[in-house]
C-alpha positions as MATLAB code, in Angstrom:
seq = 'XXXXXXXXXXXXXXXXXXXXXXXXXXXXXXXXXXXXXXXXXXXXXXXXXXXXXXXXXXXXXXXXXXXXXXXXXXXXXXXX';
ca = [
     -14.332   21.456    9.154;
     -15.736   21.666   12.601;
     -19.191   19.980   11.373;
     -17.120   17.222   10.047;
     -15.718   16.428   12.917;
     -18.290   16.206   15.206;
     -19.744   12.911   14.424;
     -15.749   11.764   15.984;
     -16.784   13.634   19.265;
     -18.116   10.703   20.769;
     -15.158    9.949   22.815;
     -14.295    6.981   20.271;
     -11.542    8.734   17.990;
      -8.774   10.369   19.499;
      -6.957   12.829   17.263;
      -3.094   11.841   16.894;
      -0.814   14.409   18.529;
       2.693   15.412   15.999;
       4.220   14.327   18.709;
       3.336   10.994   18.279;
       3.496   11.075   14.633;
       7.209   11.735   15.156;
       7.552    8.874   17.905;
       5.918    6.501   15.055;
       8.176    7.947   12.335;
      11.564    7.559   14.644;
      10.326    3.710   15.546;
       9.743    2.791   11.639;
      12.937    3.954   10.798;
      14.667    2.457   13.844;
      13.006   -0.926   13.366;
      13.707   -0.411    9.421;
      17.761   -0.054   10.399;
      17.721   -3.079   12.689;
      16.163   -5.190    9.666;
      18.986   -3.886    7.457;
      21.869   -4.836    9.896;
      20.099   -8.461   10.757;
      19.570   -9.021    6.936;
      23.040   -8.582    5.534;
      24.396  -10.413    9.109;
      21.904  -13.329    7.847;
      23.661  -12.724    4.563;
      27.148  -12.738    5.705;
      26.623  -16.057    7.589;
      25.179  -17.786    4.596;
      28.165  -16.340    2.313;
      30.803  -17.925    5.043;
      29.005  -21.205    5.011;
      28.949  -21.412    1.151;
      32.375  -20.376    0.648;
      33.601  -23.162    3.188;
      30.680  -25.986    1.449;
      31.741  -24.853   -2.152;
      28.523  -23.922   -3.080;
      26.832  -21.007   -4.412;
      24.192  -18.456   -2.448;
      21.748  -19.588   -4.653;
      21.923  -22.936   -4.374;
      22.666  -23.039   -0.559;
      19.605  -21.029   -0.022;
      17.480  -23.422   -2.289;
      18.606  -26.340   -1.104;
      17.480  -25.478    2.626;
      14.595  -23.531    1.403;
      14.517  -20.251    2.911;
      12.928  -17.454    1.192;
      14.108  -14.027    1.179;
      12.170  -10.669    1.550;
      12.825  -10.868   -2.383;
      10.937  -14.299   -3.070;
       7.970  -13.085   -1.138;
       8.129   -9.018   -3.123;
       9.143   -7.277    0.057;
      11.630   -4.471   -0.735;
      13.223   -3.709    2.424;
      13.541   -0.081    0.781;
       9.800    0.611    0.804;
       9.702    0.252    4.609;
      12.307    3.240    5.202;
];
């Protein structure tokens, strides 16, 4: 293992502390909770606005053209 590593030696790869790791892990899954809560707000707001228009969410959202995380294949449940 140590001959493998030395061709990182060169001061251009730093090796990634658990620490940090962790710090990543707890910012993915904070970011990945704030997309949750501004997606079904988003949601919400387009449900109140189609219930007062008589419309339905599908055609509301078609009609102004916004895609959701669906239309373009994001799962917001592969990000957690």
């Amino acid at each position: 293992m140590a001959g493998s590593l030395e061709k990182y030696e060169g001061g251009q790869v730093q090796m990634i502390s658990e620490e940090d790791i962790d710090k990543a892990r707890k910012d993915v899954s904070r970011q990945h909770v704030e997309w949750r809560k501004r997606k079904r707000g988003c949601m919400e707001i387009i449900d109140t606005i189609c219930e007062g228009a008589d419309l339905n969410r599908k055609e509301f959202i078609k009609k102004l053209g916004i895609e959701l995380d669906e239309d373009v294949k994001v799962n917001i449940n592969d990000y957690a």
